[in-house]
C-alpha atoms as an extended CHARMM CRD file, in Angstrom:
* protein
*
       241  EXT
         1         1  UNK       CA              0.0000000000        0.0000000000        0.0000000000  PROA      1               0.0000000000
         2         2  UNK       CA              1.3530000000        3.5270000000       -1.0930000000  PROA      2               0.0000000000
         3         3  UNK       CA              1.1800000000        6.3710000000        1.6970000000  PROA      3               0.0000000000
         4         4  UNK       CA             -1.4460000000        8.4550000000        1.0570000000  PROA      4               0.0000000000
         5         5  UNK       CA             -1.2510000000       11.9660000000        2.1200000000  PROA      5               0.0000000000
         6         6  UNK       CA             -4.6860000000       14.1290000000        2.5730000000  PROA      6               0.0000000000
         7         7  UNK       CA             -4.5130000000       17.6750000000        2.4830000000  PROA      7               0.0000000000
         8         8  UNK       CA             -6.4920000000       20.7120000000        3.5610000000  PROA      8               0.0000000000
         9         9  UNK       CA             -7.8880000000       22.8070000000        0.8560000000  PROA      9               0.0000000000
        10        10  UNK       CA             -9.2160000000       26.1780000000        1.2770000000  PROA      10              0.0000000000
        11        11  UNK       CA            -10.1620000000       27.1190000000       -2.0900000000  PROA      11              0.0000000000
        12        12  UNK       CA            -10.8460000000       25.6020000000       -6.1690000000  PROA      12              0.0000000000
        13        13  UNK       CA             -7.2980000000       26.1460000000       -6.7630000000  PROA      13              0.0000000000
        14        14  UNK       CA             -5.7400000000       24.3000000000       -4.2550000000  PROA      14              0.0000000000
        15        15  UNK       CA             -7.7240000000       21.7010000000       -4.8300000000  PROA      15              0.0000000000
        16        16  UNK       CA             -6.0540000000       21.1960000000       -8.3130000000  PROA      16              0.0000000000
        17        17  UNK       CA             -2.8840000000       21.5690000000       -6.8420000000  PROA      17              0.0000000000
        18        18  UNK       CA             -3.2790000000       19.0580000000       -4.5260000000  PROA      18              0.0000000000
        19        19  UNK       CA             -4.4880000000       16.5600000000       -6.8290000000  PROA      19              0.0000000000
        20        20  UNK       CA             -1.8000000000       17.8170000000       -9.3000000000  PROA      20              0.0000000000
        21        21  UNK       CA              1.1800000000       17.2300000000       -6.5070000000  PROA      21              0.0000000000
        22        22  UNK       CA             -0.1660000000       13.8290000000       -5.8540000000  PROA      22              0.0000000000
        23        23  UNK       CA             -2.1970000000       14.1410000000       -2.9460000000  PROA      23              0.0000000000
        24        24  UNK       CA             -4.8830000000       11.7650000000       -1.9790000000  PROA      24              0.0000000000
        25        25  UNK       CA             -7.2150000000       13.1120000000       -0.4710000000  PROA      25              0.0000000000
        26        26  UNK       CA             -8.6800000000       16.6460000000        0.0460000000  PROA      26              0.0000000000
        27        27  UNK       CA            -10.2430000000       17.8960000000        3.0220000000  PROA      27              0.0000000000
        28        28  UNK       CA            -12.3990000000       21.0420000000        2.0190000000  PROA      28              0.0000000000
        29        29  UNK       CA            -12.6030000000       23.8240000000        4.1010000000  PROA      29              0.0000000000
        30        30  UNK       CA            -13.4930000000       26.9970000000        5.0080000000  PROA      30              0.0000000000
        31        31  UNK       CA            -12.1790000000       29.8310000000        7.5930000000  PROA      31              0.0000000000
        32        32  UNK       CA             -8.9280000000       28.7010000000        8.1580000000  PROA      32              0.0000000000
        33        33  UNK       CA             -8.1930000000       30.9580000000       11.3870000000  PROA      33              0.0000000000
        34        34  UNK       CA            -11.0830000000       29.1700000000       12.8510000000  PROA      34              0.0000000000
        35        35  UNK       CA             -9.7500000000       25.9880000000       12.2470000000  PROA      35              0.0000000000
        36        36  UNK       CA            -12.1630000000       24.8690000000        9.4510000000  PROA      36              0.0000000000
        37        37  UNK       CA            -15.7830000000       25.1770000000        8.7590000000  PROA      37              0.0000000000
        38        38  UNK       CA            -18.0760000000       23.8420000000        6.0480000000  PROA      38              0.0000000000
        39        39  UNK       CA            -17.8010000000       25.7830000000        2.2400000000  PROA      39              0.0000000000
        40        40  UNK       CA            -20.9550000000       26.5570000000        0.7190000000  PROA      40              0.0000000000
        41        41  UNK       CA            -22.9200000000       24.7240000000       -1.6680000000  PROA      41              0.0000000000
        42        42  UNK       CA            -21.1980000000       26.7720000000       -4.9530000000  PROA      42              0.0000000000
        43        43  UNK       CA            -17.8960000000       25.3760000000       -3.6540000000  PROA      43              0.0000000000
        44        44  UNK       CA            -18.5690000000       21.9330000000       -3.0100000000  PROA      44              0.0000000000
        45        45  UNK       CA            -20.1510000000       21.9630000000       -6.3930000000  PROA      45              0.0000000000
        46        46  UNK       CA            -17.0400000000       22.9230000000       -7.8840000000  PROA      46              0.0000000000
        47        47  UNK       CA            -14.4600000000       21.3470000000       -5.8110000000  PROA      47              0.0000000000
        48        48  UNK       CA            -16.1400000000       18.3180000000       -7.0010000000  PROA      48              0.0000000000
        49        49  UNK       CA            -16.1900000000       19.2180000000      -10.5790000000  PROA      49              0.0000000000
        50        50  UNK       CA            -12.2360000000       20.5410000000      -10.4640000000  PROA      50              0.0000000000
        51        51  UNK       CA            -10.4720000000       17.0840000000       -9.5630000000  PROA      51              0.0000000000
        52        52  UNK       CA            -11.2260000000       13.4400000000       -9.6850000000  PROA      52              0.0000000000
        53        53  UNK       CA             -9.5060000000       12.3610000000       -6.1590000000  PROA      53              0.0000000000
        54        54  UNK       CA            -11.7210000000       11.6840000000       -2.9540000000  PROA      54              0.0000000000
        55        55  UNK       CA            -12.7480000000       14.8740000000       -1.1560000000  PROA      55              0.0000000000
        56        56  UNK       CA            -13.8760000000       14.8270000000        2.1440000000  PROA      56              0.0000000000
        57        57  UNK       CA            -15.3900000000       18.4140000000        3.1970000000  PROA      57              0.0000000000
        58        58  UNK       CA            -15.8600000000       18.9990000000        6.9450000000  PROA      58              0.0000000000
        59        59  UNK       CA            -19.2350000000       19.5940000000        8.6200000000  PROA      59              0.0000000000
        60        60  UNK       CA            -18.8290000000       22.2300000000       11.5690000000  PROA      60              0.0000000000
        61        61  UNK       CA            -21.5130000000       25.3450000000       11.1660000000  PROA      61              0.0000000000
        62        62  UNK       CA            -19.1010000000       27.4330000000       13.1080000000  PROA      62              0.0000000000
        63        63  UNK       CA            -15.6460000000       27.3180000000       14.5100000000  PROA      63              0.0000000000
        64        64  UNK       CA            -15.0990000000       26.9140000000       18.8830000000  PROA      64              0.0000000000
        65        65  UNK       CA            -16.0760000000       24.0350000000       20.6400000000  PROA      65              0.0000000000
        66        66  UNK       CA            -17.6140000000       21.0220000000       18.8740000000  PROA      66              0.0000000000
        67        67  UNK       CA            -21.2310000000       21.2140000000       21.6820000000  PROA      67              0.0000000000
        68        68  UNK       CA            -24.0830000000       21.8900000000       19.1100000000  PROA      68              0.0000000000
        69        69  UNK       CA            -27.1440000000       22.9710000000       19.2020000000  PROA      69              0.0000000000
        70        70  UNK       CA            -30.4350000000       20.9050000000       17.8630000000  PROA      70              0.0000000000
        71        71  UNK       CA            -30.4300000000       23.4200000000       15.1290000000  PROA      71              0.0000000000
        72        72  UNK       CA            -26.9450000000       23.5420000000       14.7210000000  PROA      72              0.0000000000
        73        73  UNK       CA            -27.0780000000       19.6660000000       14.1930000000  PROA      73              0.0000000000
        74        74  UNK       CA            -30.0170000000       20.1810000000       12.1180000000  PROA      74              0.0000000000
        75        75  UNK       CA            -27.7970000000       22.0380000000        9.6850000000  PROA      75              0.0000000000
        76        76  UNK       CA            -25.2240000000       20.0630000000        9.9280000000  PROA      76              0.0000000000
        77        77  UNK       CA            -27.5370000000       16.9330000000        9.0550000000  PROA      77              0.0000000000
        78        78  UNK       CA            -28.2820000000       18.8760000000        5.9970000000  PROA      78              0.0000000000
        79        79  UNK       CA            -25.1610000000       19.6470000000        4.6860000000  PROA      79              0.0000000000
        80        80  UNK       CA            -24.3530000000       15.7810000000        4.8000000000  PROA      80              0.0000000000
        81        81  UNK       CA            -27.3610000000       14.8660000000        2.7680000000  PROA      81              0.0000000000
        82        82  UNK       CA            -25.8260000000       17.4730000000        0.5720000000  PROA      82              0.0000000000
        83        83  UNK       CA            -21.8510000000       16.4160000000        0.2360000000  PROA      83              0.0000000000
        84        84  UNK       CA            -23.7200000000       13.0670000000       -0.2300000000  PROA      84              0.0000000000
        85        85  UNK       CA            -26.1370000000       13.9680000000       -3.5500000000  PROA      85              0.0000000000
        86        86  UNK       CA            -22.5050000000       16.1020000000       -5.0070000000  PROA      86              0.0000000000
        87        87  UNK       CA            -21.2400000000       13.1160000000       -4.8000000000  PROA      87              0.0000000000
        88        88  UNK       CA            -18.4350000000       13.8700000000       -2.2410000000  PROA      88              0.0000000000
        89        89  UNK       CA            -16.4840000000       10.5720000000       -0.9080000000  PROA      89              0.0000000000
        90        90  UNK       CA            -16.5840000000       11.6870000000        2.6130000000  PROA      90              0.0000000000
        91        91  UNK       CA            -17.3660000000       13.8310000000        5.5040000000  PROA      91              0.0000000000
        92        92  UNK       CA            -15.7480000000       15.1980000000        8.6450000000  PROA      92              0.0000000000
        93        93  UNK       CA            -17.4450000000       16.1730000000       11.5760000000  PROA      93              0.0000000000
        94        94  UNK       CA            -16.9920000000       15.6650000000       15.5940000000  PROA      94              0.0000000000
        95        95  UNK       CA            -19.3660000000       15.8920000000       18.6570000000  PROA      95              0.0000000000
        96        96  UNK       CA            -19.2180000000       16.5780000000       22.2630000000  PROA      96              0.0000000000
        97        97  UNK       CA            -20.7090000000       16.0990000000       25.0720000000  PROA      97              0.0000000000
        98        98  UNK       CA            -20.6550000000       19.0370000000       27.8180000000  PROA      98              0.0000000000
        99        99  UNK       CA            -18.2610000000       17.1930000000       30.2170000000  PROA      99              0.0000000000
       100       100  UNK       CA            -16.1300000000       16.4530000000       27.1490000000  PROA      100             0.0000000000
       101       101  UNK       CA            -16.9620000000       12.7710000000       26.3540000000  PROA      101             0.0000000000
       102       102  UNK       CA            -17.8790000000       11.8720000000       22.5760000000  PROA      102             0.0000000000
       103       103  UNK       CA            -21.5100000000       12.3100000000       21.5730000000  PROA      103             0.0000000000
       104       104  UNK       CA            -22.0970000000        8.7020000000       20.2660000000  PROA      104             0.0000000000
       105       105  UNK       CA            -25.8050000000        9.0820000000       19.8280000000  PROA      105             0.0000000000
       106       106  UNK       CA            -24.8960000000       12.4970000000       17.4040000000  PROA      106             0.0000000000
       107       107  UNK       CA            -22.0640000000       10.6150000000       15.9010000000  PROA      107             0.0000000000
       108       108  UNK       CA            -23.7470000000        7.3890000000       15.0160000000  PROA      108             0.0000000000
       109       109  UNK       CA            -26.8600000000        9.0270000000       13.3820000000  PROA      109             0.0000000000
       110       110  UNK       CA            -24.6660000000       11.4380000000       11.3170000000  PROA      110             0.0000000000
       111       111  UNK       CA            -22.6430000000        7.9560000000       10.4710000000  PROA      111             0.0000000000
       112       112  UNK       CA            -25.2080000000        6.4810000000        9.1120000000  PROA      112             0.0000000000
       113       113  UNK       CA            -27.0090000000        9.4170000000        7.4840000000  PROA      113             0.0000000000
       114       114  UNK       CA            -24.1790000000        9.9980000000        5.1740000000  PROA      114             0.0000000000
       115       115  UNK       CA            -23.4890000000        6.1310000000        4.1050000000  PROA      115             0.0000000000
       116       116  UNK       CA            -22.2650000000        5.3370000000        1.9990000000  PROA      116             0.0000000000
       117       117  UNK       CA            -20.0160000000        7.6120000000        2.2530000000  PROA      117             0.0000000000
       118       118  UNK       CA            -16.5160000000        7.9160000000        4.6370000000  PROA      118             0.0000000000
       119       119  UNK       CA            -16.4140000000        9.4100000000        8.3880000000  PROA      119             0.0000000000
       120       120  UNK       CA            -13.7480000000       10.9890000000        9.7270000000  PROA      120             0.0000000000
       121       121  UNK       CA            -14.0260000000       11.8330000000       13.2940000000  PROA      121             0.0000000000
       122       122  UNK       CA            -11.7940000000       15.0030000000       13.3540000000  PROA      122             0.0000000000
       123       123  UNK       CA             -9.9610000000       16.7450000000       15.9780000000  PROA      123             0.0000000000
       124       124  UNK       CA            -12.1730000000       17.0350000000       18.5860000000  PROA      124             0.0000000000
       125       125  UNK       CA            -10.8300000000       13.5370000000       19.3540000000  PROA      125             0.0000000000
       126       126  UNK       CA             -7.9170000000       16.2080000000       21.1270000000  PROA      126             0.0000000000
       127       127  UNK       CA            -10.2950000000       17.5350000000       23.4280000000  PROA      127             0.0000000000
       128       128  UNK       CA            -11.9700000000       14.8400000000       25.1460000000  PROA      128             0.0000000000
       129       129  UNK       CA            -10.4890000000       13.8590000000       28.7060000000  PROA      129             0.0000000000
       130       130  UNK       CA            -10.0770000000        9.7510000000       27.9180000000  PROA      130             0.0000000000
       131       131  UNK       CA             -8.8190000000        9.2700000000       24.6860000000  PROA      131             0.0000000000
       132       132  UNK       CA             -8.8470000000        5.2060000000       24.8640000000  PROA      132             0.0000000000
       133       133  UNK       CA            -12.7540000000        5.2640000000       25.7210000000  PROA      133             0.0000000000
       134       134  UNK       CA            -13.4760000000        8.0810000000       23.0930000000  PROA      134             0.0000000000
       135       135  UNK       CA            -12.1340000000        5.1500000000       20.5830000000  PROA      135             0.0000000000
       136       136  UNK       CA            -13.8990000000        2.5210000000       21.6340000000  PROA      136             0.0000000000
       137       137  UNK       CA            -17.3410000000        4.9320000000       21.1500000000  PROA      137             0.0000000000
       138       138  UNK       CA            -15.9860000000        6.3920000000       17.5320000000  PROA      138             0.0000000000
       139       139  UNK       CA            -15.4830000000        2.9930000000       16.6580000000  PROA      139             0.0000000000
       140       140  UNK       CA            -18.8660000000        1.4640000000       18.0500000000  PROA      140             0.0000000000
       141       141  UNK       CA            -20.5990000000        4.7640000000       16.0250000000  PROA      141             0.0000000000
       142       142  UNK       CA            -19.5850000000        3.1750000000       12.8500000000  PROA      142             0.0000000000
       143       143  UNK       CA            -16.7830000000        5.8630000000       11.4660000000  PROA      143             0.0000000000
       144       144  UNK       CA            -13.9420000000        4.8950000000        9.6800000000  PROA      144             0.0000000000
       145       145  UNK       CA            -11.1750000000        7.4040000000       10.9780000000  PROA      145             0.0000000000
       146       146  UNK       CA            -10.2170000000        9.2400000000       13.4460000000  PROA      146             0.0000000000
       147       147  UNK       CA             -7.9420000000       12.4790000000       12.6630000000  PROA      147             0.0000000000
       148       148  UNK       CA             -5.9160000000       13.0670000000       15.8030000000  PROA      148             0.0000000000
       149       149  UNK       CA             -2.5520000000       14.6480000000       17.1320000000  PROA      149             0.0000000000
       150       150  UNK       CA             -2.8600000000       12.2560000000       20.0430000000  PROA      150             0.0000000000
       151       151  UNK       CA             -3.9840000000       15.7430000000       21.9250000000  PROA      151             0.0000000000
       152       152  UNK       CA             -1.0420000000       18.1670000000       21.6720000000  PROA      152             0.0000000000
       153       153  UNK       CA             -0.3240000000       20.7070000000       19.3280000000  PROA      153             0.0000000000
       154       154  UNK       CA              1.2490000000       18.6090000000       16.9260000000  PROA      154             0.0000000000
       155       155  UNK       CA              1.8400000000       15.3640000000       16.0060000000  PROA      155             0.0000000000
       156       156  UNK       CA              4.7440000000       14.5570000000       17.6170000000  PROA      156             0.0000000000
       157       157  UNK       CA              4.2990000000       16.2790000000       21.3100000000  PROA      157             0.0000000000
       158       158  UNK       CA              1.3320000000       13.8880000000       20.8730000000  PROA      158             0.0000000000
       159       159  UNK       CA              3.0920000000       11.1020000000       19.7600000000  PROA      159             0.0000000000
       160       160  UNK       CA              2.9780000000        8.7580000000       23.3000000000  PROA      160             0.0000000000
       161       161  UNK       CA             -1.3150000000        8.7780000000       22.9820000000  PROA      161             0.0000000000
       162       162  UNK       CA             -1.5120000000        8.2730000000       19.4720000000  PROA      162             0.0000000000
       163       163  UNK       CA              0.7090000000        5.1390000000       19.6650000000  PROA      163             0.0000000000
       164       164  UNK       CA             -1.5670000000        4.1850000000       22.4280000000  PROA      164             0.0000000000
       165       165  UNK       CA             -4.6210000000        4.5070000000       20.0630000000  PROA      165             0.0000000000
       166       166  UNK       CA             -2.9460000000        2.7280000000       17.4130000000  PROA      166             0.0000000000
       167       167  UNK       CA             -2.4190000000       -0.0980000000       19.5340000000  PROA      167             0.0000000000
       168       168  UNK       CA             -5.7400000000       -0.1300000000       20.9070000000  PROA      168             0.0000000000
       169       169  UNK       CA             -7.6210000000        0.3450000000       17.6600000000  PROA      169             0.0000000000
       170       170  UNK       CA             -6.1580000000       -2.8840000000       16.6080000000  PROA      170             0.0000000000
       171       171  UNK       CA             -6.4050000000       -2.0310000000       12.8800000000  PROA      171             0.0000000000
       172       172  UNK       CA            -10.5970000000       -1.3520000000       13.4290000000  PROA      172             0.0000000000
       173       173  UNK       CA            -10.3390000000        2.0510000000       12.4890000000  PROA      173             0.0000000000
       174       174  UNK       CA             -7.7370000000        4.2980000000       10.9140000000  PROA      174             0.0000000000
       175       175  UNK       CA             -5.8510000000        6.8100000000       12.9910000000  PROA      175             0.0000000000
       176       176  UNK       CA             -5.0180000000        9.6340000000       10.8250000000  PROA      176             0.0000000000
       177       177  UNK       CA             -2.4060000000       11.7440000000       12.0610000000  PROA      177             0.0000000000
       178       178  UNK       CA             -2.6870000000       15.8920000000       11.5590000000  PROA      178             0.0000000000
       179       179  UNK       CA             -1.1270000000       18.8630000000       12.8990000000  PROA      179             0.0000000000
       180       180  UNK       CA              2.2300000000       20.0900000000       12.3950000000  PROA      180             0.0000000000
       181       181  UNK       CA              3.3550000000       17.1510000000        9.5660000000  PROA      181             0.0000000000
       182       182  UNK       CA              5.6620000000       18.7840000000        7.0020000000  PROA      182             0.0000000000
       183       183  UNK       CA              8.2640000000       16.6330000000        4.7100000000  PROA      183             0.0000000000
       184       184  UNK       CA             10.8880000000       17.3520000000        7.6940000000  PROA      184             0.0000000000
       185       185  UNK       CA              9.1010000000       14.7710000000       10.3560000000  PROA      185             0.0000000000
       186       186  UNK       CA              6.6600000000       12.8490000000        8.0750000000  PROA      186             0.0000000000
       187       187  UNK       CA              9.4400000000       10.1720000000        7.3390000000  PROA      187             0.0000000000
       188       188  UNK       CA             10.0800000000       10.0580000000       11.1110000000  PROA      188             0.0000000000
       189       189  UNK       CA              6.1090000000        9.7800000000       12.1090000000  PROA      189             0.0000000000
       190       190  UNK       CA              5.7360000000        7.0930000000        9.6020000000  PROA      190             0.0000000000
       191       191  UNK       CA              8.4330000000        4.9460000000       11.1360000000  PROA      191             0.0000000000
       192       192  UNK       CA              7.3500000000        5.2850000000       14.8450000000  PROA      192             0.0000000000
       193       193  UNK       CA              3.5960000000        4.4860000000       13.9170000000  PROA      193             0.0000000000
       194       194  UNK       CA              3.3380000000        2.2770000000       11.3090000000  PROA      194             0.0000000000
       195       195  UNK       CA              0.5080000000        3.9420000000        9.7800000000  PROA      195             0.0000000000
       196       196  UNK       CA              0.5320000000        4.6650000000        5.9220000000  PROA      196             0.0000000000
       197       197  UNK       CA             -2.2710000000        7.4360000000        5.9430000000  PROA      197             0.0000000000
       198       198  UNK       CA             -1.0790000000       11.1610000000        6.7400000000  PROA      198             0.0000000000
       199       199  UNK       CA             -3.0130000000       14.7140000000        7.3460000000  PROA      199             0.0000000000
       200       200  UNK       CA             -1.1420000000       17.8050000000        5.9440000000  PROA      200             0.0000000000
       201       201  UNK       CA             -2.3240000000       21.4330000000        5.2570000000  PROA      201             0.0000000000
       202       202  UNK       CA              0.9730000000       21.9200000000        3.5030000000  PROA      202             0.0000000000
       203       203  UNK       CA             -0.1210000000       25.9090000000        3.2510000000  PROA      203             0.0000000000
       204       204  UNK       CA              1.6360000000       28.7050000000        2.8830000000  PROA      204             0.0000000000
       205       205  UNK       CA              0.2780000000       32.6810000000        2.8380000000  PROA      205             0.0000000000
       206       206  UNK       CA             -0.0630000000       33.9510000000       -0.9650000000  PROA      206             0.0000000000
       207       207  UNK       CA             -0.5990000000       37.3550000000       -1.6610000000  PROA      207             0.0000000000
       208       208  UNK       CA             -3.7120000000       38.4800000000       -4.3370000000  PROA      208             0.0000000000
       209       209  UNK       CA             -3.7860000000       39.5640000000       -7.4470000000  PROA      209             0.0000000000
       210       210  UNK       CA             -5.4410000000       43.2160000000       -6.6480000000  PROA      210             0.0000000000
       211       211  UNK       CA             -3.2380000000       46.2010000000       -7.9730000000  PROA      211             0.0000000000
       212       212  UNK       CA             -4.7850000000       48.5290000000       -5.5960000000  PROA      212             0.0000000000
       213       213  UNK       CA             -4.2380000000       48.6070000000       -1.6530000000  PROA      213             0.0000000000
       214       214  UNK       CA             -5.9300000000       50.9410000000        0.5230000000  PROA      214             0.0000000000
       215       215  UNK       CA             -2.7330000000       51.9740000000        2.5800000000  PROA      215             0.0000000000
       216       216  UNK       CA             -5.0900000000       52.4680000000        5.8340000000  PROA      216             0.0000000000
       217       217  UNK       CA             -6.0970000000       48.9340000000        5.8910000000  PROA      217             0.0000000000
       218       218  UNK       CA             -4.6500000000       45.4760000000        6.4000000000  PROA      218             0.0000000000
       219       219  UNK       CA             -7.2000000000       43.2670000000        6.0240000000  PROA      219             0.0000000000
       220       220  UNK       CA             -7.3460000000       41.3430000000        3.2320000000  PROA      220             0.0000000000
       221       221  UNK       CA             -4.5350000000       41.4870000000        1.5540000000  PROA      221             0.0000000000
       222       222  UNK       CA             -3.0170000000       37.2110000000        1.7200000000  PROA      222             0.0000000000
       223       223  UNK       CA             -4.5370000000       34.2890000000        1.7480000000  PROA      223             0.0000000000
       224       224  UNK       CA             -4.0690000000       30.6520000000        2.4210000000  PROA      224             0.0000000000
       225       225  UNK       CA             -3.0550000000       28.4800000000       -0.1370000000  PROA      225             0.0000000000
       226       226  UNK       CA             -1.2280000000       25.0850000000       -0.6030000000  PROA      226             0.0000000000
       227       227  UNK       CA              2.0830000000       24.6470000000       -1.2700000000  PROA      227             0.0000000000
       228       228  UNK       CA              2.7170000000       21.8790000000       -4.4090000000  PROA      228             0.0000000000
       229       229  UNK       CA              6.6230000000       21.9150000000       -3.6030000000  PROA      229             0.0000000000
       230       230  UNK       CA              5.7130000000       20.9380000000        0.1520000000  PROA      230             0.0000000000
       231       231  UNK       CA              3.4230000000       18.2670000000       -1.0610000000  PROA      231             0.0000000000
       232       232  UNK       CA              5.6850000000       16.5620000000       -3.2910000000  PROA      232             0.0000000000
       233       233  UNK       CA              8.5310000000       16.6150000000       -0.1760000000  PROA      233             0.0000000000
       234       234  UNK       CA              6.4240000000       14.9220000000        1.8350000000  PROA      234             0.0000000000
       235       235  UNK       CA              5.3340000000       12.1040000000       -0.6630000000  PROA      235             0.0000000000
       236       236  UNK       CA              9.1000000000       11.8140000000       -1.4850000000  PROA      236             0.0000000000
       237       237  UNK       CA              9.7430000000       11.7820000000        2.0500000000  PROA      237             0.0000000000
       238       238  UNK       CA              7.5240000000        8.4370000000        2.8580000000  PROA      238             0.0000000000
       239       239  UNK       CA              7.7870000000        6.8550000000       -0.8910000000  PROA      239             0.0000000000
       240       240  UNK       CA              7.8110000000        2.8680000000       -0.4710000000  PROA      240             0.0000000000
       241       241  UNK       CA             10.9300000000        0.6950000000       -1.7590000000  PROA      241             0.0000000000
């Protein structure tokens, strides 16, 4: 099996880079400072229309904690039925409970509402107090990842809990690693886990085409992108013998 690397997409054009770099997988995004929220209907339409490699977009109504509302989940419920009729190959989405255990009733009904597509439970994995019994209810809820940085900022600080995981998912679900993986440490994380899936936003800050500045403001003025150089580094950085 060849490591696949999945990386975050913020707009159409990164999508095509991503595919053209030889990533995997996309996750589609939106608001990057608040660490992801689900793109409109427009852009799922066209993501899906721009490449041919699996897309996942993420299903959060709004970035901070990962506690919904009823109509917060109704929306969210919605916007799976439509990744699902685009014809998207998976979603991402977490829920919590108050104390900061894992929803499983939320989790399992959003599971099974967007079959036949993917799950990835994302990174409010992090958050929750007991990682080993989050797993066991992820698992039981019927998704078939779980995107963590085994609850530190990155990757490796984490590294100690997500080997735990591993070993305690006993190949039942996929542990996806994320946060902080560039083609300096990916080699190294792949060695000390075993794992041959890998969760990159491989960005960088791009400035826009626009001419004209208004000196008096700041706002505006970059925007996230991918980087295709950092994407092929961290293929070549992991390639199998």
């Amino acid at each position: 099996m060849n490591t696949l690397l999945e990386v975050i997409a913020f707009d159409i054009n990164s999508c095509r880079l991503i595919e053209e770099a030889g990533g995997g997988r996309i996750e589609l995004c939106a608001n990057p400072l608040e660490g992801g929220t689900t793109v409109s209907y427009g852009m799922l339409k066209a993501a899906r229309e721009a490449v041919e490699i699996p897309i996942f977009p993420i299903i959060r109504p709004r970035g901070g904690d990962f506690l919904y509302t009823e109509e917060e989940f109704a929306v969210m419920k919605s916007d799976v039925l439509v990744a699902k009729e685009i014809g998207m190959n998976g979603v991402v989405f977490g829920f919590l409970k108050p104390d900061g255990t894992v929803d499983y009733e939320r989790t399992a009904r959003l599971v099974e509402l967007a079959y036949p597509m993917d799950v990835t439970f994302h990174r409010a994995f992090d958050h929750v107090p007991d990682k080993l019994e989050a797993l066991e209810h992820i698992i039981k809820a019927g998704c078939q990842r779980i995107l963590s940085s085994g609850g530190a900022s990155t990757v490796l600080e984490g590294i100690s809990t997500l080997l735990a995981c591993i070993k305690a998912a006993k190949d039942r679900i996929i542990l996806l690693p994320g946060s902080g993986i560039r083609s300096g440490n990916i080699g190294r994380l792949k060695a000390l886990t075993g794992l041959e899936e890998f969760h990159s936003s491989a960005r960088k800050l791009t400035t826009g085409a626009m001419e004209y500045r208004n000196p008096l403001l700041t706002e505006g003025a970059q925007t996230w992108t991918v980087d295709p150089d950092e994407i092929k580094a961290c293929l070549a950085a992991v390639q199998n013998d």
